[in-house]
MDTraj code that builds the backbone (N, CA, C; nanometers):
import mdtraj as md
import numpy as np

residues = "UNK UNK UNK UNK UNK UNK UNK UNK UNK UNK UNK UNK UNK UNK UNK UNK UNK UNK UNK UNK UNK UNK UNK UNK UNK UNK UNK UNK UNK UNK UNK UNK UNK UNK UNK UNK UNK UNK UNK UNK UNK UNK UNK UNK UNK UNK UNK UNK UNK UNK UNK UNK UNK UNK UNK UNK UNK UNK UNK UNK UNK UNK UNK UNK UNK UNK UNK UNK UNK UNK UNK UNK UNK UNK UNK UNK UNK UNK UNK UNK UNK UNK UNK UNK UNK UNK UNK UNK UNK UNK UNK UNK UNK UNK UNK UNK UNK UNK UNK UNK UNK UNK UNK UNK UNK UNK UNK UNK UNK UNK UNK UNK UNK UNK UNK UNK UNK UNK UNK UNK UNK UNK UNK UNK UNK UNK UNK UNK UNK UNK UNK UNK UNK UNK UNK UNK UNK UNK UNK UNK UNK UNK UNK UNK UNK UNK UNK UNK UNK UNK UNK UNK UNK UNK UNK UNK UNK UNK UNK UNK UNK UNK UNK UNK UNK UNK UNK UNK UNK UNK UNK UNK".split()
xyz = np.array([
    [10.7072, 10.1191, 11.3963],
    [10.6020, 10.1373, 11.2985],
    [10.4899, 10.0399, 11.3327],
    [10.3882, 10.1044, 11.3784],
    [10.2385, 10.0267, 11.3564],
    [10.1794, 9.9726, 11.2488],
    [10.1541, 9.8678, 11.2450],
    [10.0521, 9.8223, 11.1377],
    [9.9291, 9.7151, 11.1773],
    [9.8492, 9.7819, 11.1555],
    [9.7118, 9.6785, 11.1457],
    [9.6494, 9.6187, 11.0270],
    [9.6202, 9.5167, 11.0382],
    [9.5376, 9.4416, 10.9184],
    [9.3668, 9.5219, 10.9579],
    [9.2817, 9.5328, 10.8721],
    [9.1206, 9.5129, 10.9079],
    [9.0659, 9.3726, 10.9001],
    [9.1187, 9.2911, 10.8103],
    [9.0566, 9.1574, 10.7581],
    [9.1504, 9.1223, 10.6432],
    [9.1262, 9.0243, 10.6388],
    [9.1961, 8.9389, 10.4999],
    [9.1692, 9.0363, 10.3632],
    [9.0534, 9.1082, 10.3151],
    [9.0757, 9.1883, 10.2024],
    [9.1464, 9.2813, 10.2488],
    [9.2240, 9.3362, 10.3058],
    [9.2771, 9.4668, 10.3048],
    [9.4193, 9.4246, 10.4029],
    [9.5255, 9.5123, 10.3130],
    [9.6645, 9.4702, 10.3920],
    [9.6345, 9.5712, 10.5219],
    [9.6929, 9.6713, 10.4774],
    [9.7004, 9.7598, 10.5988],
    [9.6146, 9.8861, 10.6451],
    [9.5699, 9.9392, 10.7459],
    [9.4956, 10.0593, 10.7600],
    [9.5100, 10.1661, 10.7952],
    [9.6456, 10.1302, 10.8756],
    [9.7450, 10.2257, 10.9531],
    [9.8544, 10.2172, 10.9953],
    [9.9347, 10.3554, 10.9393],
    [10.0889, 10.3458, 11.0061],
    [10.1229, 10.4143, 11.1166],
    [10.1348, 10.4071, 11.2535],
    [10.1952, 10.5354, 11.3305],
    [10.0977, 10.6065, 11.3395],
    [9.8836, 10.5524, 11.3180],
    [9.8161, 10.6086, 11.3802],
    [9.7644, 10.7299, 11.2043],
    [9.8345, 10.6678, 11.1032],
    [9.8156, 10.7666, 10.9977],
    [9.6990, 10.6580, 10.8894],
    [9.6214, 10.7084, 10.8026],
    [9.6034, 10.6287, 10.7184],
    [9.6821, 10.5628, 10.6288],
    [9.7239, 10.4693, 10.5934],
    [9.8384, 10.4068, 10.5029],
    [9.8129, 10.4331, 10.3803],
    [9.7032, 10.4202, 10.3054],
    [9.6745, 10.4814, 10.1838],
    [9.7591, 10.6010, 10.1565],
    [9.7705, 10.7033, 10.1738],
    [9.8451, 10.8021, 10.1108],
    [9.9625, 10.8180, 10.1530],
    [10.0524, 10.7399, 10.2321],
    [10.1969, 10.6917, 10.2556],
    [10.2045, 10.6046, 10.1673],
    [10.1571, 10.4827, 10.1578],
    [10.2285, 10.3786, 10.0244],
    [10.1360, 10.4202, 9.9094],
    [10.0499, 10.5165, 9.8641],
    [10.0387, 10.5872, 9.7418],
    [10.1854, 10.6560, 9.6321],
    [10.3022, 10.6729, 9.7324],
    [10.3963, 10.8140, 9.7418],
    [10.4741, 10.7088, 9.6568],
    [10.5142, 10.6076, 9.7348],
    [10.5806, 10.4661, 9.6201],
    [10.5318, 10.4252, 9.4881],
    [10.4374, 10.4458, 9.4729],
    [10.3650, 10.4355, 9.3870],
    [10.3777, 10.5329, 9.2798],
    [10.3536, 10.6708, 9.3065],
    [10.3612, 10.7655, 9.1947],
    [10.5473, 10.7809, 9.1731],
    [10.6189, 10.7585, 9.2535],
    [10.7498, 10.7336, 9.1999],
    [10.7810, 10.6192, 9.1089],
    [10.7322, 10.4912, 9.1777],
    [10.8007, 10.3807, 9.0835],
    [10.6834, 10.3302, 8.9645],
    [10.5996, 10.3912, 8.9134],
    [10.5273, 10.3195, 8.7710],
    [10.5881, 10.4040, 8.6907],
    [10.5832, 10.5574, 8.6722],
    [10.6797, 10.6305, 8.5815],
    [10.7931, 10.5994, 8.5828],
    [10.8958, 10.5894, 8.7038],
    [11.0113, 10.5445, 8.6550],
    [11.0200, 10.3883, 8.5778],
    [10.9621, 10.2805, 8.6310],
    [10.9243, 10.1440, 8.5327],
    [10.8648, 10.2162, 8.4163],
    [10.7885, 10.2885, 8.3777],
    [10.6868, 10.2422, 8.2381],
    [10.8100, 10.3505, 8.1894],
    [10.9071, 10.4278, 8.1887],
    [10.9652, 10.4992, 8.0856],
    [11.1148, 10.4275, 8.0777],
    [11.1688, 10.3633, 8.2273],
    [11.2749, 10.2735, 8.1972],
    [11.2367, 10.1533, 8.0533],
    [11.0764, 10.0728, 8.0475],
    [11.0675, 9.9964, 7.9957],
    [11.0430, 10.0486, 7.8702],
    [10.9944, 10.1293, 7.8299],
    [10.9901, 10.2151, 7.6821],
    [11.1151, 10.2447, 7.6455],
    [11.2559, 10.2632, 7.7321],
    [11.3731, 10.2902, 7.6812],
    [11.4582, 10.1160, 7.6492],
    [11.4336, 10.0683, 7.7248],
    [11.3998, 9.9155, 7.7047],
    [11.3919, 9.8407, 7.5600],
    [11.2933, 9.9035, 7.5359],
    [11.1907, 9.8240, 7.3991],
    [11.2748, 9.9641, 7.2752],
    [11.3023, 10.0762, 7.3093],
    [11.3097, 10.1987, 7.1816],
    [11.4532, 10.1679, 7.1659],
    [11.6070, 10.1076, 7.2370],
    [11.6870, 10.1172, 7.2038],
    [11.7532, 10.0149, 7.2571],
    [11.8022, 9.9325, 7.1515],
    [11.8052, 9.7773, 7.1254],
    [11.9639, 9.7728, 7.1877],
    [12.0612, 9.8909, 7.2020],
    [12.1853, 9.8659, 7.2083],
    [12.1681, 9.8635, 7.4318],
    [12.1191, 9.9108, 7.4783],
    [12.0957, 9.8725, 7.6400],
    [12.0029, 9.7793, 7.6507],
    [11.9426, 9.7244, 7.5721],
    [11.8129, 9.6144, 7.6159],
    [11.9083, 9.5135, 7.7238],
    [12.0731, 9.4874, 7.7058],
    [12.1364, 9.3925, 7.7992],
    [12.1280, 9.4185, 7.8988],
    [12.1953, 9.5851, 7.9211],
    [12.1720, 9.6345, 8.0379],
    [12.0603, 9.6799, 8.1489],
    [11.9770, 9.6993, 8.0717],
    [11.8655, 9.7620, 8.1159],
    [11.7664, 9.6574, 8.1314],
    [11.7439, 9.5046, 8.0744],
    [11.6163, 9.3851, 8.0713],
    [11.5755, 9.3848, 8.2371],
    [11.6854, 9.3165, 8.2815],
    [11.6642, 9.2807, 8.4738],
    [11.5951, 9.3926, 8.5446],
    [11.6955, 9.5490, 8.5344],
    [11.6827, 9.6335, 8.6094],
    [11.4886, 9.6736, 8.5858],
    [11.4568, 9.6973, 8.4300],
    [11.3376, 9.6988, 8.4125],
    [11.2550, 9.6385, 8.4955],
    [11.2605, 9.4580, 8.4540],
    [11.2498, 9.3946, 8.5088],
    [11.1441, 9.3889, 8.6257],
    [11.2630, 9.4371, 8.7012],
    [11.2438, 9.4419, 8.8676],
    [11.1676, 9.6156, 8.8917],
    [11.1905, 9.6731, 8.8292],
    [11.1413, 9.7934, 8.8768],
    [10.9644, 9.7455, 8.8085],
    [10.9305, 9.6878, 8.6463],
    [10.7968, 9.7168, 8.6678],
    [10.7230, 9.5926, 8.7461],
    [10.8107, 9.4981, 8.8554],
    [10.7597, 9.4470, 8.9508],
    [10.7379, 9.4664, 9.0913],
    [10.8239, 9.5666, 9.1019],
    [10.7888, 9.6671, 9.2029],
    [10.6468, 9.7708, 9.2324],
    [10.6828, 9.8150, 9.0940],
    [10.5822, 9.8842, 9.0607],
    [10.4400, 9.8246, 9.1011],
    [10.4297, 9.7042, 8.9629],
    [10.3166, 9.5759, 9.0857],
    [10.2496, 9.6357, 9.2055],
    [10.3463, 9.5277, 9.2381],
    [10.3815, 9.4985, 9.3978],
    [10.2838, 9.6320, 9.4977],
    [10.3748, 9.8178, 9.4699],
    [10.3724, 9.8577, 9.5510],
    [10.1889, 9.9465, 9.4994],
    [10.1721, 9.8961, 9.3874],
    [10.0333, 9.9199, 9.3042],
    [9.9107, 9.8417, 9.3904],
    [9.9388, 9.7565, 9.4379],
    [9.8653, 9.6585, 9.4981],
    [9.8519, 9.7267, 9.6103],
    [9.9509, 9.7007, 9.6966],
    [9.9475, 9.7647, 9.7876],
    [9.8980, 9.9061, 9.8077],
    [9.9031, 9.9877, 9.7572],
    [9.8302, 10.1120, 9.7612],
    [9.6719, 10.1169, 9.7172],
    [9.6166, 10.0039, 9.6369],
    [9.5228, 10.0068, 9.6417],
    [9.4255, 9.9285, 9.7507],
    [9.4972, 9.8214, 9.7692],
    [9.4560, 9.7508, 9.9317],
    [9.4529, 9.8918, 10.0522],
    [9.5285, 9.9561, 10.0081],
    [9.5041, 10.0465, 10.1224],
    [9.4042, 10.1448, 10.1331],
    [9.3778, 10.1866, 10.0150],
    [9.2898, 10.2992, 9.9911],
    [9.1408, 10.1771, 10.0045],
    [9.1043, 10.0821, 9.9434],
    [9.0296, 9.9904, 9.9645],
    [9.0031, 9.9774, 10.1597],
    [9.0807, 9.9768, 10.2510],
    [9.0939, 9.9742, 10.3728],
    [9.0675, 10.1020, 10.4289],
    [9.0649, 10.2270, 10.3966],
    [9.0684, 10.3619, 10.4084],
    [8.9155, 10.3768, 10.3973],
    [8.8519, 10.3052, 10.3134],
    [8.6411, 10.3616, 10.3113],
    [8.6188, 10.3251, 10.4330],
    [8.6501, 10.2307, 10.4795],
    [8.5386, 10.2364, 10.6299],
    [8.5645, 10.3294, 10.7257],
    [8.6612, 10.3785, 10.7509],
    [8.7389, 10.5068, 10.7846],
    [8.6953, 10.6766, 10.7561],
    [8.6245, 10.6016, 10.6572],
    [8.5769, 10.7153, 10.5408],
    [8.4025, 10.7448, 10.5486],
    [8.3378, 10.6363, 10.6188],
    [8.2219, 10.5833, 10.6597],
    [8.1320, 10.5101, 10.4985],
    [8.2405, 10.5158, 10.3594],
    [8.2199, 10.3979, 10.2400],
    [8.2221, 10.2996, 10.2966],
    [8.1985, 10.1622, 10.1382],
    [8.2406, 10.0519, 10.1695],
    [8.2716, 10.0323, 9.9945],
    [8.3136, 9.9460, 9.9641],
    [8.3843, 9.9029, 9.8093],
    [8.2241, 9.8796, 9.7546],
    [8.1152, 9.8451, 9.8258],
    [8.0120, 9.8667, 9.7243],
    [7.9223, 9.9737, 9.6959],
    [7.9852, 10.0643, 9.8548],
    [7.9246, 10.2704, 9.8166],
    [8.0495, 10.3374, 9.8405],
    [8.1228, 10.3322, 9.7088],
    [8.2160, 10.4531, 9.7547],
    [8.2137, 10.5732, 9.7487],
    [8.1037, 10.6202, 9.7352],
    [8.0386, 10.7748, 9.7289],
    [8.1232, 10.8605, 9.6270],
    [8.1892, 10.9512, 9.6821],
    [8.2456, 11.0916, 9.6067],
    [8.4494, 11.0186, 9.5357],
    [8.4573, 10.9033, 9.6451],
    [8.5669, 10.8599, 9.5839],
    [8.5359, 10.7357, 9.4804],
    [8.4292, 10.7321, 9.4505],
    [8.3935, 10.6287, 9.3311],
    [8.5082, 10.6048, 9.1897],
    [8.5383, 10.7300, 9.1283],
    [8.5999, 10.7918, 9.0328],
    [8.7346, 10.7591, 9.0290],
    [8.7862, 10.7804, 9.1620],
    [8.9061, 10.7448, 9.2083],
    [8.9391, 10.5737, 9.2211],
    [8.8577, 10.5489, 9.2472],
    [8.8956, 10.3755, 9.3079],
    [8.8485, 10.3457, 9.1740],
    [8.7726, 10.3530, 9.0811],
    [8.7819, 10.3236, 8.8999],
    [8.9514, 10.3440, 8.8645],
    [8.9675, 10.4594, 8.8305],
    [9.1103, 10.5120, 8.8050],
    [9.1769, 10.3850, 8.8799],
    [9.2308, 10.3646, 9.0101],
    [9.3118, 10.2701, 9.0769],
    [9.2601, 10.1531, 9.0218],
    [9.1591, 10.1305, 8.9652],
    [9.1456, 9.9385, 8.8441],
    [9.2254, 9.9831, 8.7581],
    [9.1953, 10.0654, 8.7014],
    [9.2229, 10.0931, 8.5552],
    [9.4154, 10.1062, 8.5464],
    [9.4513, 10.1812, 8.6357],
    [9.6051, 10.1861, 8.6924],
    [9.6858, 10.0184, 8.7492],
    [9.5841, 9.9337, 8.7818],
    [9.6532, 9.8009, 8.8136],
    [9.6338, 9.7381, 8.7476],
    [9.4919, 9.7294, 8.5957],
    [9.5195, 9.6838, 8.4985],
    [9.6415, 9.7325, 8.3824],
    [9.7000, 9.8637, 8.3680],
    [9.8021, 9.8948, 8.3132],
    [9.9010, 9.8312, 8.3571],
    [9.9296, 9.8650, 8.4811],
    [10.0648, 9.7850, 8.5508],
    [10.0840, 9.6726, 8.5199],
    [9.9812, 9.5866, 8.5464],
    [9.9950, 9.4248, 8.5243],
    [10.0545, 9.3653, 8.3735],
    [9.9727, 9.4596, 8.2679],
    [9.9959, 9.4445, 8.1211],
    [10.1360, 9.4833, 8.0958],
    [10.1592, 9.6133, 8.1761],
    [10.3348, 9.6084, 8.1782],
    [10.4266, 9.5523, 8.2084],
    [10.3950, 9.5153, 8.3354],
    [10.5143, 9.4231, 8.3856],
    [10.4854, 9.2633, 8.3052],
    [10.3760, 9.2106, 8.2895],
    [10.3680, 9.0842, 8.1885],
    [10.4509, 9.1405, 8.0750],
    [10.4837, 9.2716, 8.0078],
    [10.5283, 9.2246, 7.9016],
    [10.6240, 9.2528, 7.8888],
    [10.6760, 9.3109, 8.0003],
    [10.8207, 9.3165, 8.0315],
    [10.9177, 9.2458, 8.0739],
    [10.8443, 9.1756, 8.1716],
    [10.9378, 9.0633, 8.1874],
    [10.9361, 8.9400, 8.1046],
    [10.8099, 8.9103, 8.0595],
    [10.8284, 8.8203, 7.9284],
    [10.9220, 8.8485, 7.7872],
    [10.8954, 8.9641, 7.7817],
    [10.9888, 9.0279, 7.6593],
    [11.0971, 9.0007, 7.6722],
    [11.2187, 9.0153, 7.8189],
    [11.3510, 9.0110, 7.8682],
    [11.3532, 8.8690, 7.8951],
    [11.2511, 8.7623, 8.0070],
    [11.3370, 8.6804, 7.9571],
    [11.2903, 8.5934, 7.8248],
    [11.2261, 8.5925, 7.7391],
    [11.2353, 8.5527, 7.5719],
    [11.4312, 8.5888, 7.5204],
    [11.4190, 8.7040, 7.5591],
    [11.5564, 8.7647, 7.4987],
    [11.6500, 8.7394, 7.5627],
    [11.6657, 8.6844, 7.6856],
    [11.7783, 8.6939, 7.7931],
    [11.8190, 8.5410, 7.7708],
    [11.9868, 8.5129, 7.7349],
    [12.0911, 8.4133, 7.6674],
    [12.0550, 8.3167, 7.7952],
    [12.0701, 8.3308, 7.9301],
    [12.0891, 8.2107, 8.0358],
    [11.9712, 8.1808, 8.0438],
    [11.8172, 8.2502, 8.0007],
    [11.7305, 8.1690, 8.0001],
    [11.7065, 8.1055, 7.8923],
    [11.7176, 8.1668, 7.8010],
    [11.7029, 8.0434, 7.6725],
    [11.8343, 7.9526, 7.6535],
    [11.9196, 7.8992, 7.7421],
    [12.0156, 7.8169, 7.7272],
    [11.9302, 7.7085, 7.7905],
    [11.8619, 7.7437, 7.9351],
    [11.7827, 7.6748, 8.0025],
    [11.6271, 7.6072, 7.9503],
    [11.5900, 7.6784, 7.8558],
    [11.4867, 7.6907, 7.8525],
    [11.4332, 7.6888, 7.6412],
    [11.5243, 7.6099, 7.5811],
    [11.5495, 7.6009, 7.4662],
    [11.4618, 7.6104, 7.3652],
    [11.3509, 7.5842, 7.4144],
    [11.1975, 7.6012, 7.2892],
    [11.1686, 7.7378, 7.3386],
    [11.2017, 7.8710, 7.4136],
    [11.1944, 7.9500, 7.3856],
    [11.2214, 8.0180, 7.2695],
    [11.3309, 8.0221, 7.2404],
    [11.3835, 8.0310, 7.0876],
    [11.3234, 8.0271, 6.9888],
    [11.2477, 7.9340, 6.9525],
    [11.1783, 7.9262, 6.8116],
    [11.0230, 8.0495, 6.8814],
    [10.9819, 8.1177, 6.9482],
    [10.9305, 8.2149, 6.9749],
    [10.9606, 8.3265, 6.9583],
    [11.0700, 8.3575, 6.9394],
    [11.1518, 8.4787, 6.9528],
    [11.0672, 8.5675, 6.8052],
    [11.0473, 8.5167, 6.7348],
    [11.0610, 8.5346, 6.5841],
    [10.8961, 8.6633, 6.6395],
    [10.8136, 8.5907, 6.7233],
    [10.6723, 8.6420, 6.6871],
    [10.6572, 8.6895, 6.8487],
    [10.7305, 8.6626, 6.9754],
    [10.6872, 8.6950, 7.0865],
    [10.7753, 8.8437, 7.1459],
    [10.8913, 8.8089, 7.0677],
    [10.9059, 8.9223, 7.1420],
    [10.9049, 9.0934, 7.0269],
    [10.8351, 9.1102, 6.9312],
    [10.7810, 9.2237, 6.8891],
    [10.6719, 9.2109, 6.9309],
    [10.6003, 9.1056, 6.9936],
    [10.4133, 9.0810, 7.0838],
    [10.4488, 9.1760, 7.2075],
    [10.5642, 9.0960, 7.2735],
    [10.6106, 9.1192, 7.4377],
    [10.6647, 9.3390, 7.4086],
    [10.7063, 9.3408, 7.3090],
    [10.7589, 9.4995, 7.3213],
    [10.6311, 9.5605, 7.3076],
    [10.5361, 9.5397, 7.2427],
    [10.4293, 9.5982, 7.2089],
    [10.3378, 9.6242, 7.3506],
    [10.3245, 9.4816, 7.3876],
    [10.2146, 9.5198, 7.4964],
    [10.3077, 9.5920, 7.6359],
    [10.4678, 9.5628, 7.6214],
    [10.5565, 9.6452, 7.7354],
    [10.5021, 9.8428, 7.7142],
    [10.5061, 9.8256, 7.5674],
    [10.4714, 10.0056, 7.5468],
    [10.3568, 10.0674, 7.5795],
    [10.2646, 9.9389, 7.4931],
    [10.1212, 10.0011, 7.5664],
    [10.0621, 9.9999, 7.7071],
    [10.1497, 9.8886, 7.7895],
    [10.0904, 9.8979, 7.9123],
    [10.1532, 10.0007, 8.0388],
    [10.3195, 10.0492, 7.9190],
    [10.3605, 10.1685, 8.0171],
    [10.2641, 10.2992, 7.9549],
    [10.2480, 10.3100, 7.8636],
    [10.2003, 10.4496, 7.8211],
    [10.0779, 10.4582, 7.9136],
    [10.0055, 10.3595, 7.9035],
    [9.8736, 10.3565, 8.0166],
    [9.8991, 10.3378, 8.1146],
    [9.9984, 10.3401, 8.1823],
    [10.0287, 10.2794, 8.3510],
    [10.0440, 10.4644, 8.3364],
    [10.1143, 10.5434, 8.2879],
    [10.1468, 10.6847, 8.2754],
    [9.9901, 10.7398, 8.2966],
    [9.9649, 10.7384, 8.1754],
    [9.8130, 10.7994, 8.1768],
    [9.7284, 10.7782, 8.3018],
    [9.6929, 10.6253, 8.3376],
    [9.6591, 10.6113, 8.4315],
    [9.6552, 10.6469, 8.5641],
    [9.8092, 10.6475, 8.5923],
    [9.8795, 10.7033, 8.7346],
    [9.7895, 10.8640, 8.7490],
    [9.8145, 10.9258, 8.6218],
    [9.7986, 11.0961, 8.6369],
    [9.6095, 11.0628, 8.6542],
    [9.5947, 11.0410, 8.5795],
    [9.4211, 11.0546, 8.6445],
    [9.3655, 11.0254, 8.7922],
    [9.4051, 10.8606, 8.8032],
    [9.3742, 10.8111, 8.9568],
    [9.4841, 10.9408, 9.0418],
    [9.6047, 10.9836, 9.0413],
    [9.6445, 11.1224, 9.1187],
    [9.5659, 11.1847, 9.1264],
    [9.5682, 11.2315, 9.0005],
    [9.4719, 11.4137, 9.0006],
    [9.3339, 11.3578, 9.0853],
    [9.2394, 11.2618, 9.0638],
    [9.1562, 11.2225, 9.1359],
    [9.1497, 11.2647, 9.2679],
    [9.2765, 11.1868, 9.3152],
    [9.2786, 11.1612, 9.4667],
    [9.3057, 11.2914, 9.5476],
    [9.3822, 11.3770, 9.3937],
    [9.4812, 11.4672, 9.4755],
    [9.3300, 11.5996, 9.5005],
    [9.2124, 11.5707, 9.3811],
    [9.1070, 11.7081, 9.4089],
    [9.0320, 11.6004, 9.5030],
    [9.0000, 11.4990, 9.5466],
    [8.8861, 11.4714, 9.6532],
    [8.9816, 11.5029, 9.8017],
    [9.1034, 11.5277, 9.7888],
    [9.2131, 11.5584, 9.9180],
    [9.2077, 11.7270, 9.9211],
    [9.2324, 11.7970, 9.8479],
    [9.2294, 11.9248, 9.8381],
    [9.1191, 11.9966, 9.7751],
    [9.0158, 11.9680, 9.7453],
    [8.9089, 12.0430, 9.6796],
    [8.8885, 12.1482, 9.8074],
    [8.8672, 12.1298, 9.9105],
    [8.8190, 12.2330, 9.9803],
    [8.8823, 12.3623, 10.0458],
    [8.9867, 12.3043, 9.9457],
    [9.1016, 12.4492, 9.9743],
    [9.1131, 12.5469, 9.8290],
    [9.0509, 12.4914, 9.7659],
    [8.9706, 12.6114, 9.6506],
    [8.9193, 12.6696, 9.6237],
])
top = md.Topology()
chain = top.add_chain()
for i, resn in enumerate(residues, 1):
    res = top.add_residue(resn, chain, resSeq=i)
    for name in ("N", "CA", "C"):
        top.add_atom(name, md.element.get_by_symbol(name[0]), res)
traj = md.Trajectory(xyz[None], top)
């Protein structure tokens, strides 16, 4: 597997000679729906919150993670495109949507993993003035976990549909 950097703003530009943008996009539309509805099942039913805190957890940090990355890429993809992040012409719309999608994410996974560990026994054994928080942070921490999956959802489908008509419009 090939990979090139362009510069310090942008991870990658190419895999195997492909644009990377719409290969680590594909991670992306899998793992924020599965995080933002694992973490809504999370926060809606109090009897798996044990089971389910970590796994959340880690999935809406993935999510992150592979959010970033897909937008570093598509960000790396305009010059390619003959854009730049300050004319992105016809994909303007789209790279809005992708803020608006990594500001959801971020609000999710902050309040997801804050929510779990507030609630999680080996960190508040460690970590003992958590506790007297519990009372007011973690109905704060479920709240902003819901709203920032419902909008990581919403989000995802717009910045898609975006990407998916400036990719296929001309087959209509």
């Amino acid at each position: 597997m090939h990979l090139r950097a362009t510069n310090n703003s942008h991870m990658f530009t190419r895999i195997a000679g492909l644009p990377a943008h719409p290969l680590f996009v594909h991670l992306t539309v899998v793992i924020v729906p599965v995080a933002a509805i694992v973490a809504i099942v999370y926060v809606a039913m109090p009897r798996l919150r044990e089971r389910l805190g970590l796994a959340s957890s880690i999935l809406s940090a993935v999510a992150f993670v592979s959010t970033v990355v897909a937008r570093s890429a598509g960000e790396a993809m305009l010059p390619l495109m003959g854009l730049s992040e300050e004319n992105p012409g016809a994909v303007a719309t789209h790279a809005d949507y992708a803020t608006y999608l990594l500001i959801a994410v971020v609000v999710m996974t902050a309040g997801m993993i804050s929510t779990f560990l507030i609630q999680d026994a080996r960190v508040l054994s460690k970590l003992s003035f958590l506790a007297g928080w519990r009372s007011w942070a973690v109905p704060l921490g479920m709240a902003i976990t819901v709203n920032g999956a419902i909008a990581s959802i919403v989000t995802l489908t717009l910045t898609g549909h975006e990407g998916a008509s400036l990719t296929w419009s001309e087959l209509s």
